[in-house]
Backbone of each chain as nested JSON, in Angstrom:
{
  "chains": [
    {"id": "A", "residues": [
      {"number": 1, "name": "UNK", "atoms": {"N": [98.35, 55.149, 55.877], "CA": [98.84, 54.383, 54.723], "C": [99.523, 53.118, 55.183]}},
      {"number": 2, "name": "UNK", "atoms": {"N": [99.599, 52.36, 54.434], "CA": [100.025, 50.721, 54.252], "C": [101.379, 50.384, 54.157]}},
      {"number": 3, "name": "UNK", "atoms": {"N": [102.305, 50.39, 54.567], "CA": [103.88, 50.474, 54.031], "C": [104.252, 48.994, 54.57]}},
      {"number": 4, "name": "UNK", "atoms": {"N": [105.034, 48.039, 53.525], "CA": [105.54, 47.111, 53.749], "C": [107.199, 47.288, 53.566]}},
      {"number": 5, "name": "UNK", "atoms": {"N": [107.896, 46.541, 54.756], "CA": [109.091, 46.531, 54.647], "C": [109.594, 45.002, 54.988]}},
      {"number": 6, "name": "UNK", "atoms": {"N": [110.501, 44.9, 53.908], "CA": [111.196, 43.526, 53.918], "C": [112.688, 43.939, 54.371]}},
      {"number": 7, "name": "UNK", "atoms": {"N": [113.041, 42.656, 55.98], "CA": [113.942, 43.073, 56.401], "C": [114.561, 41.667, 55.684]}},
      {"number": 8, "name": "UNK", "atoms": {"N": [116.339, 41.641, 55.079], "CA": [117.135, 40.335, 54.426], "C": [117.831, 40.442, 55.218]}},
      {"number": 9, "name": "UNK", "atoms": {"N": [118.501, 39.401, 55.574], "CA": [119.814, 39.294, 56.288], "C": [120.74, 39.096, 54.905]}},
      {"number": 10, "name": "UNK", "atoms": {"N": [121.764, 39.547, 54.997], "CA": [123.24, 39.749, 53.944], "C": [123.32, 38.642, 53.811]}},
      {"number": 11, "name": "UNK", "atoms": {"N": [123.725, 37.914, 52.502], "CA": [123.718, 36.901, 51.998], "C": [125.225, 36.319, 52.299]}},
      {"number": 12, "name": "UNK", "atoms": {"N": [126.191, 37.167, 52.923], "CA": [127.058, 36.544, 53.407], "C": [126.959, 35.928, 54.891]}},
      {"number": 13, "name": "UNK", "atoms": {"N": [126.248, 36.352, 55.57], "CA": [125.984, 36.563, 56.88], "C": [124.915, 35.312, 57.021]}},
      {"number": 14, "name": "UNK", "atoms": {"N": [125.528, 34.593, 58.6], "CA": [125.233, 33.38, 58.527], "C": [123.518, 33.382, 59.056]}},
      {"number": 15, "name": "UNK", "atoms": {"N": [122.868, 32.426, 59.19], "CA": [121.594, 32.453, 59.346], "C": [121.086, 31.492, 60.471]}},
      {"number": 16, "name": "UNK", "atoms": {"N": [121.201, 31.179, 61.553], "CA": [121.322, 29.814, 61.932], "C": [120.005, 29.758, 62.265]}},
      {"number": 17, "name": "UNK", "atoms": {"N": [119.099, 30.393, 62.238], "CA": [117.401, 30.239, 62.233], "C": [117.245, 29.519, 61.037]}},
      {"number": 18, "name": "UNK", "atoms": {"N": [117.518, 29.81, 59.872], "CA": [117.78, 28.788, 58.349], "C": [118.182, 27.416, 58.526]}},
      {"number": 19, "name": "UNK", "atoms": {"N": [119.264, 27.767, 59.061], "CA": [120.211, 26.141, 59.292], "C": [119.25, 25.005, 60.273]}},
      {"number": 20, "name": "UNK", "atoms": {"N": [118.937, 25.812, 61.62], "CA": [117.697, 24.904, 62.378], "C": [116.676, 24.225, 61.737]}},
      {"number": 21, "name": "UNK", "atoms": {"N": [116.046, 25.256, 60.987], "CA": [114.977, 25.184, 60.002], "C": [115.197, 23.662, 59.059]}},
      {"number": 22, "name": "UNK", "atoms": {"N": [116.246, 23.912, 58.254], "CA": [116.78, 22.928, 57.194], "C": [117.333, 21.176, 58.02]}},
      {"number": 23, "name": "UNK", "atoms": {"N": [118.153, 21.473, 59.25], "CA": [118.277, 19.883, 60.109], "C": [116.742, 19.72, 60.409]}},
      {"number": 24, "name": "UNK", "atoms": {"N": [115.421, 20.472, 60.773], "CA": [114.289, 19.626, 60.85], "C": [114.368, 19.233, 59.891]}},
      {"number": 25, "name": "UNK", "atoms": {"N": [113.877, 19.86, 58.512], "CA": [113.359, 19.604, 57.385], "C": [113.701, 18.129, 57.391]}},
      {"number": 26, "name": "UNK", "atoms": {"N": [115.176, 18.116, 57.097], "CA": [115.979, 16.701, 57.166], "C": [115.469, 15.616, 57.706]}},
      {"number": 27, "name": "UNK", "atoms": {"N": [115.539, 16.089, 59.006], "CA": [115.122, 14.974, 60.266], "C": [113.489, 14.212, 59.751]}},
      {"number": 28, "name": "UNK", "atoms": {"N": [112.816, 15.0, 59.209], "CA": [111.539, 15.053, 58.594], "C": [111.337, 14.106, 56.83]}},
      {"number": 29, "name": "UNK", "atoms": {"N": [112.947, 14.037, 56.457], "CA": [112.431, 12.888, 55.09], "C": [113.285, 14.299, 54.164]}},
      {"number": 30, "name": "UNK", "atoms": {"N": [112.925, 15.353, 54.554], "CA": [112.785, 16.848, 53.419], "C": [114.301, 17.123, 53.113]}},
      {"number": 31, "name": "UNK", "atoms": {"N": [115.274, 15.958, 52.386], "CA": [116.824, 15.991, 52.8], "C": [116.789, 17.128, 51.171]}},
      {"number": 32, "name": "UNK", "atoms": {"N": [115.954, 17.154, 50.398], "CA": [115.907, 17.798, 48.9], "C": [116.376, 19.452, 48.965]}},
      {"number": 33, "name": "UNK", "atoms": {"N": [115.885, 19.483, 50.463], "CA": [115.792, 21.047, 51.019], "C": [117.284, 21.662, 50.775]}},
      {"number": 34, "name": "UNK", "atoms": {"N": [118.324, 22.419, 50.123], "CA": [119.302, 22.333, 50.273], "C": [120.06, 23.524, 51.719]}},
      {"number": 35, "name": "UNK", "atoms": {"N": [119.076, 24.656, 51.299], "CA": [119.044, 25.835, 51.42], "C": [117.436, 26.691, 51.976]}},
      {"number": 36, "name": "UNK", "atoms": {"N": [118.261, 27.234, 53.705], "CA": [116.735, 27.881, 54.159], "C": [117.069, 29.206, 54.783]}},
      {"number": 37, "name": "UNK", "atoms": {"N": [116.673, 30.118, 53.995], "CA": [116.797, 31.379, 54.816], "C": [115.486, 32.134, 55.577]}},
      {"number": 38, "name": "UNK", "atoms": {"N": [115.848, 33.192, 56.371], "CA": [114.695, 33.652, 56.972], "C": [114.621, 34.859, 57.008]}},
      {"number": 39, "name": "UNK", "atoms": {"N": [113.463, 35.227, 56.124], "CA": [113.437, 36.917, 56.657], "C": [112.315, 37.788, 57.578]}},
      {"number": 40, "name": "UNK", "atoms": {"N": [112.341, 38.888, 57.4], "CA": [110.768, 38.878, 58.057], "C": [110.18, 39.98, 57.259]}},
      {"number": 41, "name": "UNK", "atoms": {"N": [109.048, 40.516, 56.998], "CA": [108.557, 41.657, 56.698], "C": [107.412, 42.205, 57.806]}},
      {"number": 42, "name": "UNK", "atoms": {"N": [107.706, 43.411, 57.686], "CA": [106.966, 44.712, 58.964], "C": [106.175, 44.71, 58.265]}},
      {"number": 43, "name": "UNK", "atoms": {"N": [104.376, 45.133, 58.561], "CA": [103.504, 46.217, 57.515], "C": [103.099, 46.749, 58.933]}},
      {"number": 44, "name": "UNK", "atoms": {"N": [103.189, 48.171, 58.075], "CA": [102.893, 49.58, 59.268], "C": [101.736, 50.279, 58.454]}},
      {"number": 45, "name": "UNK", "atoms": {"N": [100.486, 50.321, 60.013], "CA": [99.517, 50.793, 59.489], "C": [99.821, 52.834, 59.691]}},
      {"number": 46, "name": "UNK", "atoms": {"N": [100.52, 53.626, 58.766], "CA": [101.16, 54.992, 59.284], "C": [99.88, 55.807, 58.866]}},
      {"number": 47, "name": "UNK", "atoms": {"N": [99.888, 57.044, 59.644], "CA": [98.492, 58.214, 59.561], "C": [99.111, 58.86, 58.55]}},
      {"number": 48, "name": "UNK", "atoms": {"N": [98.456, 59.647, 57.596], "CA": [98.971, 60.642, 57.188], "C": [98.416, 60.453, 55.56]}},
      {"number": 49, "name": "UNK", "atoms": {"N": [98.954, 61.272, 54.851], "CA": [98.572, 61.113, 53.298], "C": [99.779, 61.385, 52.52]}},
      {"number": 50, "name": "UNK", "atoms": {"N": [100.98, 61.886, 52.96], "CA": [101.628, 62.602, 52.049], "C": [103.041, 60.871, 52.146]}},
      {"number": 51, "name": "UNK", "atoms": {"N": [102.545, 60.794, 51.172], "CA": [103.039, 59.459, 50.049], "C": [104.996, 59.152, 50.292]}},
      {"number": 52, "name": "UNK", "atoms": {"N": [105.678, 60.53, 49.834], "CA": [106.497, 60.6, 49.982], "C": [107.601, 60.735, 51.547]}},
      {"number": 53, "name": "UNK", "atoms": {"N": [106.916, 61.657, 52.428], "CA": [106.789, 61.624, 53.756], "C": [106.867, 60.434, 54.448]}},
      {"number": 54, "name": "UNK", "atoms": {"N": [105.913, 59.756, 54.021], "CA": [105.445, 58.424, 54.666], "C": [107.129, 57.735, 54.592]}},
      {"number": 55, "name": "UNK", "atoms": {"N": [107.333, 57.377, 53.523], "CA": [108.199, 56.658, 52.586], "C": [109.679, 57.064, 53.664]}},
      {"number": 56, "name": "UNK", "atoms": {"N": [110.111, 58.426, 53.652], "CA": [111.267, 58.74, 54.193], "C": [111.151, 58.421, 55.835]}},
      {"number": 57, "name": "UNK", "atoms": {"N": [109.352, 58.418, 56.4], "CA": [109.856, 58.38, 57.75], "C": [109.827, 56.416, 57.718]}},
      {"number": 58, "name": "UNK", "atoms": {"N": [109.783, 55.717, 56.895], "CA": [109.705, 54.482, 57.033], "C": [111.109, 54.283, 56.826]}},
      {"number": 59, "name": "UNK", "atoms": {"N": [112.214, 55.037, 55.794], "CA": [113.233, 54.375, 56.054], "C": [113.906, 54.793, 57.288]}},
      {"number": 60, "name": "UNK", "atoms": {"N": [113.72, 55.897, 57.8], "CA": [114.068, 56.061, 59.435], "C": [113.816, 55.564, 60.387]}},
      {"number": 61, "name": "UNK", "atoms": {"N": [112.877, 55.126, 60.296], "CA": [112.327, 54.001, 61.491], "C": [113.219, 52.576, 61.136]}},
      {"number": 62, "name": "UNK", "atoms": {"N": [113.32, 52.036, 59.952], "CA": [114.325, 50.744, 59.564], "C": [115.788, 51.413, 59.83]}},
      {"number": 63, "name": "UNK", "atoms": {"N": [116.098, 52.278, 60.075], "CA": [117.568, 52.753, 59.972], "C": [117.641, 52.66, 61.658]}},
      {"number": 64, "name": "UNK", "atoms": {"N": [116.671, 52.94, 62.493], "CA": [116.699, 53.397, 64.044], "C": [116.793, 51.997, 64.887]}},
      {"number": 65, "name": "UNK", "atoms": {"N": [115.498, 51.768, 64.112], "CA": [114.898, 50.283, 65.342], "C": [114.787, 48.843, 64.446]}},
      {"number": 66, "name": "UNK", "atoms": {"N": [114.2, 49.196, 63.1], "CA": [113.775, 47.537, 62.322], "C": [114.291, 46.798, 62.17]}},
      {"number": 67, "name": "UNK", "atoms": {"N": [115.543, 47.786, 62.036], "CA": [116.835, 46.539, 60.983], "C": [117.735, 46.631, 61.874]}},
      {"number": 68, "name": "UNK", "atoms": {"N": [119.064, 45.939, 61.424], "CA": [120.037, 45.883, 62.336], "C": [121.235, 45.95, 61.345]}},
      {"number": 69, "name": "UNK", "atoms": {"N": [121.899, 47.291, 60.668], "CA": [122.327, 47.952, 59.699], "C": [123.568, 46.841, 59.631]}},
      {"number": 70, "name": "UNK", "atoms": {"N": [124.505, 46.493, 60.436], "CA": [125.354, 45.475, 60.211], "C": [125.384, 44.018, 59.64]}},
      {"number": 71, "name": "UNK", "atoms": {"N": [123.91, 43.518, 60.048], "CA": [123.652, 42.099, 59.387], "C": [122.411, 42.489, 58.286]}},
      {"number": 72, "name": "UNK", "atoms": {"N": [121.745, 43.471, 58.6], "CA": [120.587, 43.224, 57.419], "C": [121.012, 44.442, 55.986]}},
      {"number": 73, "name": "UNK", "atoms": {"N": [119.476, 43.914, 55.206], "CA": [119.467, 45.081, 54.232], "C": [118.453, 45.274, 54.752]}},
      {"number": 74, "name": "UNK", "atoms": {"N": [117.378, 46.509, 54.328], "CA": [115.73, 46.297, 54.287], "C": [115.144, 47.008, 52.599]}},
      {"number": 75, "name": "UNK", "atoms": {"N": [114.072, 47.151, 52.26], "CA": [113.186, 47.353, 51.113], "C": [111.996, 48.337, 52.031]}},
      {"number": 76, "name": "UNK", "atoms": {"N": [111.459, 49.538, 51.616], "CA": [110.36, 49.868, 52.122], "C": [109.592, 50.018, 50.676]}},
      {"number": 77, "name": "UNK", "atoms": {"N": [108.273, 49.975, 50.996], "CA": [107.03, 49.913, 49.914], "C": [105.995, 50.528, 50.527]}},
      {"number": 78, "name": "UNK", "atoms": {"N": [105.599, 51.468, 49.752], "CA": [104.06, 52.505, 50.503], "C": [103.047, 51.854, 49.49]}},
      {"number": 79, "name": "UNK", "atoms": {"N": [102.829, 50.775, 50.056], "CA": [101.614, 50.055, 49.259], "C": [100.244, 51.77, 49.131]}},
      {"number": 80, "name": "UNK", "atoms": {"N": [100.11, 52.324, 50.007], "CA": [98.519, 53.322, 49.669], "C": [97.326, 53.046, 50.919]}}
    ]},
    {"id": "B", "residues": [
      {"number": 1, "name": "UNK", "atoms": {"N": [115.333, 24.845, 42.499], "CA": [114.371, 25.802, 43.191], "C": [114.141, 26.576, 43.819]}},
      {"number": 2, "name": "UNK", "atoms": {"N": [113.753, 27.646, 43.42], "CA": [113.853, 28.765, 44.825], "C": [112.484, 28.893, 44.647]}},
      {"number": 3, "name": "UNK", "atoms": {"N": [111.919, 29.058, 46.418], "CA": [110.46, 28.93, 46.728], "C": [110.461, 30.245, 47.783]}},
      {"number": 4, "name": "UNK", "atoms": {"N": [109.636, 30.294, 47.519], "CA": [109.303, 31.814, 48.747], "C": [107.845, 31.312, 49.345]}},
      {"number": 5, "name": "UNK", "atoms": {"N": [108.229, 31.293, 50.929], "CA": [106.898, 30.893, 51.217], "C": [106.596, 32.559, 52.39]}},
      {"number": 6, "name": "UNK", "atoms": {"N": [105.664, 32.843, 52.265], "CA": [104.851, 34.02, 53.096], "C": [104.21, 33.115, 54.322]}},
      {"number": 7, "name": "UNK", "atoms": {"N": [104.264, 33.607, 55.903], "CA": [103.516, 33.176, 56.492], "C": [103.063, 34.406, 57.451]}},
      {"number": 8, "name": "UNK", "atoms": {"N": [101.777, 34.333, 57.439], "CA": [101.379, 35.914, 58.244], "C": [100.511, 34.933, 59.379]}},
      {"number": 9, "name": "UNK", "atoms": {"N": [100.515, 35.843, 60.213], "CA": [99.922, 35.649, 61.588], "C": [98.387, 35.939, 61.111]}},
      {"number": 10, "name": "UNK", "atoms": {"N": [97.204, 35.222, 61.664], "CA": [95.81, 35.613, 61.46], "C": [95.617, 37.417, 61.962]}},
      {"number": 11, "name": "UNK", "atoms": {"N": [94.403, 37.853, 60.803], "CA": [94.673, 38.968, 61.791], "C": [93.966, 39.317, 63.215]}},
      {"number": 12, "name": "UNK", "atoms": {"N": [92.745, 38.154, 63.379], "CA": [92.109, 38.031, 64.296], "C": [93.481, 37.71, 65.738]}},
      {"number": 13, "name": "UNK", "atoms": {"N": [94.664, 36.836, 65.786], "CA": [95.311, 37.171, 66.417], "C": [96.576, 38.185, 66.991]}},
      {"number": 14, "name": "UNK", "atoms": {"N": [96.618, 37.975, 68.438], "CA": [97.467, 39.549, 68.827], "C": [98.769, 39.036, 67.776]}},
      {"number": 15, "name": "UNK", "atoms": {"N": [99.388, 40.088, 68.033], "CA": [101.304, 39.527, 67.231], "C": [101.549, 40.585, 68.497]}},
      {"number": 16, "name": "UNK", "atoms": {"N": [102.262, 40.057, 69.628], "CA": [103.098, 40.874, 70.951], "C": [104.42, 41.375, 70.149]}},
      {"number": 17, "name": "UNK", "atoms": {"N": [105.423, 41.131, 69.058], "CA": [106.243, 41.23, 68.588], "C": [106.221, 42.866, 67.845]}},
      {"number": 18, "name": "UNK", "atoms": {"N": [104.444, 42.988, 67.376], "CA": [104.554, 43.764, 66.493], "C": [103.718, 45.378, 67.609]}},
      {"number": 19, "name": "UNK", "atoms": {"N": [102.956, 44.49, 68.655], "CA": [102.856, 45.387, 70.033], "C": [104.298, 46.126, 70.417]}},
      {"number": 20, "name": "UNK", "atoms": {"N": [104.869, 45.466, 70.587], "CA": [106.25, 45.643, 71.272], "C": [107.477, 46.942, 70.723]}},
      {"number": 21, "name": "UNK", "atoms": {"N": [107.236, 46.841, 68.467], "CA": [107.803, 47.621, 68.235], "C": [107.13, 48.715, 68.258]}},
      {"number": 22, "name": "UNK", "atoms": {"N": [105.719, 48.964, 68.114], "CA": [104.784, 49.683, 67.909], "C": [105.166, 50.678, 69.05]}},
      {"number": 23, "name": "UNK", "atoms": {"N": [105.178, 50.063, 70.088], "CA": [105.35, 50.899, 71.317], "C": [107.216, 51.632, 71.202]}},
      {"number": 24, "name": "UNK", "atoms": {"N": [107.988, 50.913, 71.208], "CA": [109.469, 51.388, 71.077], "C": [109.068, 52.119, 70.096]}},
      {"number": 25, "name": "UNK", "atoms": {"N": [108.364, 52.318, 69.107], "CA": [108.742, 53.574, 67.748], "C": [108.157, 54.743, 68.31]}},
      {"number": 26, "name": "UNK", "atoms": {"N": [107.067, 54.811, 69.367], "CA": [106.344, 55.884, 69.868], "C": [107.371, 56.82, 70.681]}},
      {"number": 27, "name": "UNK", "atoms": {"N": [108.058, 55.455, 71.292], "CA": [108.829, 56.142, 72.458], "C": [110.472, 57.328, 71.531]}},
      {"number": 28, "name": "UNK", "atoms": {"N": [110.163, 56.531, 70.632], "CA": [111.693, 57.207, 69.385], "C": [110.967, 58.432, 68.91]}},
      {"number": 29, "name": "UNK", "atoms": {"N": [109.561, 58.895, 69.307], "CA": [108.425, 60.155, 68.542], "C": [107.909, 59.439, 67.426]}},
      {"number": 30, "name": "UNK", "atoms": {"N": [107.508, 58.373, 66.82], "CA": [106.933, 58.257, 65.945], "C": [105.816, 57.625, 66.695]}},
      {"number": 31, "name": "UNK", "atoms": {"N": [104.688, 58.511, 67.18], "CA": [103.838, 58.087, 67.154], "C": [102.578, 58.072, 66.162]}},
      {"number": 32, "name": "UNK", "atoms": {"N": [102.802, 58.211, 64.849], "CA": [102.118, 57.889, 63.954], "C": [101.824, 56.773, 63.36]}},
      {"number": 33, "name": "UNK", "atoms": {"N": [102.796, 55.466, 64.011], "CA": [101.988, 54.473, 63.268], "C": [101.284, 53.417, 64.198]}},
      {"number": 34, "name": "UNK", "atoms": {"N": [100.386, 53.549, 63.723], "CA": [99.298, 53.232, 64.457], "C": [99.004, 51.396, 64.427]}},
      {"number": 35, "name": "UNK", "atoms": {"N": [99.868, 50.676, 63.728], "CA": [99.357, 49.469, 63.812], "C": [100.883, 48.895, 63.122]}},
      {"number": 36, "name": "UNK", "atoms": {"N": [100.95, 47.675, 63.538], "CA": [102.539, 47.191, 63.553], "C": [102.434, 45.839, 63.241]}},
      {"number": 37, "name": "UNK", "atoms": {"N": [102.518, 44.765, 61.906], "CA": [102.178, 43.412, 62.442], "C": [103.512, 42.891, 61.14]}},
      {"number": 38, "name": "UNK", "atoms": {"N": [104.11, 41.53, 62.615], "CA": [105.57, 40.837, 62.072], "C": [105.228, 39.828, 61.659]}},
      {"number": 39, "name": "UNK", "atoms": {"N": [105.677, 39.563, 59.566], "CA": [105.625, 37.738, 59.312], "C": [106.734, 37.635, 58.976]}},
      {"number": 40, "name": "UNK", "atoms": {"N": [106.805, 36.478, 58.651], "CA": [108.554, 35.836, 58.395], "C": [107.848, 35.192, 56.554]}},
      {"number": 41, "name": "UNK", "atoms": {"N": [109.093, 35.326, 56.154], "CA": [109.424, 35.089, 54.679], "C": [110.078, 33.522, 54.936]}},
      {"number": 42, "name": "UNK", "atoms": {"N": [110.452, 32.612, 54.095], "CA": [111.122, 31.807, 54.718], "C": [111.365, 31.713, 52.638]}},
      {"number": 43, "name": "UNK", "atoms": {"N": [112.411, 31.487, 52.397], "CA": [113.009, 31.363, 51.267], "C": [113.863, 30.096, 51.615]}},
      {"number": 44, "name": "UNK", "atoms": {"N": [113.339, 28.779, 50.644], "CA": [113.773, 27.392, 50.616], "C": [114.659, 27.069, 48.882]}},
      {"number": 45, "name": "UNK", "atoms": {"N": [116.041, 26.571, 49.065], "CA": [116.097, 26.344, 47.809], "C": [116.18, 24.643, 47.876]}},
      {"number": 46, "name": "UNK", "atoms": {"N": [114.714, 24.179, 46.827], "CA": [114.928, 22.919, 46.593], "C": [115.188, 22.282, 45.696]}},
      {"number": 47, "name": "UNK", "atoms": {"N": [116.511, 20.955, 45.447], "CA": [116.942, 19.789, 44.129], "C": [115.482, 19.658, 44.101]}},
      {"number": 48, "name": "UNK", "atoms": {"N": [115.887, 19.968, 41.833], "CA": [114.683, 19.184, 41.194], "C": [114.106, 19.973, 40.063]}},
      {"number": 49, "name": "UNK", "atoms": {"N": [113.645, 19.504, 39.541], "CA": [112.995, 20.136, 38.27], "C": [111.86, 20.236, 38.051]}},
      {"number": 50, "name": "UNK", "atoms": {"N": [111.041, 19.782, 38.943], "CA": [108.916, 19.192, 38.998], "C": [108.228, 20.471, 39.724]}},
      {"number": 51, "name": "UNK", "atoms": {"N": [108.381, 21.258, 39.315], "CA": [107.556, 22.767, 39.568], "C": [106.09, 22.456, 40.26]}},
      {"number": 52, "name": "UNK", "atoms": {"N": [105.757, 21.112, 39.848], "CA": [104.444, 20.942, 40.929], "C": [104.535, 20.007, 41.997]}},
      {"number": 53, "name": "UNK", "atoms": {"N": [105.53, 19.386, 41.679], "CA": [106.335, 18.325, 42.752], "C": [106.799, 19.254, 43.947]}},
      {"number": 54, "name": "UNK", "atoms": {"N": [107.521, 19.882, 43.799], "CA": [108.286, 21.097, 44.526], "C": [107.114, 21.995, 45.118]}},
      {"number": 55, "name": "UNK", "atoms": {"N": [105.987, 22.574, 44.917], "CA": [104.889, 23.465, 45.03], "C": [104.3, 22.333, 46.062]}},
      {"number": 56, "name": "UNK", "atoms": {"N": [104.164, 21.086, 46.074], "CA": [103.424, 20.229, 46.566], "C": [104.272, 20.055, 48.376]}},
      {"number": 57, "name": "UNK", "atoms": {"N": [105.433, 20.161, 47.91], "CA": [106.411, 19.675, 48.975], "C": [106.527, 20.672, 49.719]}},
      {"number": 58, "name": "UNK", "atoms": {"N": [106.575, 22.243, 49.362], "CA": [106.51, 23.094, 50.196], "C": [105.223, 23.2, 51.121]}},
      {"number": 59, "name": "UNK", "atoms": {"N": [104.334, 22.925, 50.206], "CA": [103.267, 22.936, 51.297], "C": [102.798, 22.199, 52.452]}},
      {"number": 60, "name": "UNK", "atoms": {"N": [103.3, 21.058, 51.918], "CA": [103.352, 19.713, 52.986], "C": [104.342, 19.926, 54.633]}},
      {"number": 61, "name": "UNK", "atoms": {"N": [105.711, 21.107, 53.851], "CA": [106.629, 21.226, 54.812], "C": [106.057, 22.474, 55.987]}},
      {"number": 62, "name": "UNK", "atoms": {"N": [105.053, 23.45, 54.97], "CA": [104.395, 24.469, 55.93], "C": [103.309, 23.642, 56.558]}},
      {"number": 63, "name": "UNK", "atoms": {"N": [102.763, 22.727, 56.399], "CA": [101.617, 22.356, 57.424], "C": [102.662, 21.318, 58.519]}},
      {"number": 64, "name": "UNK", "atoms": {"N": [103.656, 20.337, 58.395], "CA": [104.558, 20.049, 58.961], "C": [105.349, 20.44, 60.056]}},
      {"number": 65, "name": "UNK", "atoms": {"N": [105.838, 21.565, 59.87], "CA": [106.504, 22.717, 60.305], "C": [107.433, 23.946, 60.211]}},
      {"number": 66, "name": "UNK", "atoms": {"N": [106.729, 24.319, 59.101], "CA": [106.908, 25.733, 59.361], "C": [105.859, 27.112, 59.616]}},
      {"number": 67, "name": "UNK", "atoms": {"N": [104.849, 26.236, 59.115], "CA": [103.735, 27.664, 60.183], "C": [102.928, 26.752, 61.313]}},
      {"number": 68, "name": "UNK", "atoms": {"N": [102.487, 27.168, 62.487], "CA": [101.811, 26.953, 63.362], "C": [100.122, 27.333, 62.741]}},
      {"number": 69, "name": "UNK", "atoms": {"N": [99.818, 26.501, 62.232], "CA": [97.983, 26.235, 61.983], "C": [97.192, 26.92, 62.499]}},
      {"number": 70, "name": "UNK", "atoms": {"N": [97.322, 26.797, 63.584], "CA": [96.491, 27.477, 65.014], "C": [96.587, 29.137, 64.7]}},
      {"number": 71, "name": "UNK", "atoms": {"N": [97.8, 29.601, 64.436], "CA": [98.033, 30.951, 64.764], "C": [98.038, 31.724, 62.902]}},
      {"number": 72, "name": "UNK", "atoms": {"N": [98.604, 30.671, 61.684], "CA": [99.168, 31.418, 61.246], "C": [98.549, 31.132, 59.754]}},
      {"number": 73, "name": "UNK", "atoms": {"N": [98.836, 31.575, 58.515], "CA": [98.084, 31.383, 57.35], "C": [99.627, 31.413, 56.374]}},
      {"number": 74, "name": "UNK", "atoms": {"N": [99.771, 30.808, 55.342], "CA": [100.888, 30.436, 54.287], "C": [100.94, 30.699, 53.096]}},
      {"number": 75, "name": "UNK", "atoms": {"N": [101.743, 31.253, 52.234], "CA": [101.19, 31.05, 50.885], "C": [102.482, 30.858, 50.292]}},
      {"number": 76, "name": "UNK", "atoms": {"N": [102.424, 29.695, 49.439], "CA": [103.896, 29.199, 48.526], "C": [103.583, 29.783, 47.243]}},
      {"number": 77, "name": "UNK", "atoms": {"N": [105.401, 30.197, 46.54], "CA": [105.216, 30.535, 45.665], "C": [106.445, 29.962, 44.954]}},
      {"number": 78, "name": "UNK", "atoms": {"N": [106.095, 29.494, 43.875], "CA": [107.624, 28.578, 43.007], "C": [108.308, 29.923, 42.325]}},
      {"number": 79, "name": "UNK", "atoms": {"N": [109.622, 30.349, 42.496], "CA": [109.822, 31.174, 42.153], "C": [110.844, 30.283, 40.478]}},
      {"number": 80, "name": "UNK", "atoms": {"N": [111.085, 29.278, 40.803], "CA": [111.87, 28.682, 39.877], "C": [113.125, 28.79, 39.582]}}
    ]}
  ]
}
């Protein structure tokens, strides 16, 4: 099965991959840009069929290794 | 404006990033997932009110720089 996970960084929590991002933009004409954040999303190709299963071992794997529980949130989705 | 742009890696190319966790999740016992691939989200908020002005500018800024051509594929979305 197909499972997508969106990892956010906390909206308090600073971003400086964003901030880099936004002085090009700048440097580039793109001064309109005010605001750039960055996230990433995983898709995991997982074996198995049982829907729910899937689902719990995906948030264990984001709880272990994906995310980084202090700066991020994450979202898991068993697309099928 | 808030814009959400998607940029995924081709799938014809490797992603070593998504090699890399693939392998660390095996080593944690999950060796069930069998395929692992990392894109980045990039969420831009831009001044303005021109929903196709803005749609136009993001795209200009992903062929510019924020996805690599060579490696990667984009898709903007005006979230408004």
């Amino acid at each position: 099965m197909r499972v997508r996970i969106e990892i956010t960084r906390r909206p308090e929590i600073a971003d400086p991959q964003g901030t880099t991002i936004r002085r090009a933009l700048a440097d580039l004409g793109h001064e309109q840009v005010e605001r750039v954040r960055v996230d990433r999303v995983i898709h995991l190709d997982i074996a198995g069929d049982d829907r729910s299963a899937i689902e719990s071992q995906a948030n264990e794997m984001c709880r272990q290794v994906l995310a980084n529980p202090v700066l991020e949130d994450f979202s898991v989705e068993v697309l099928g």
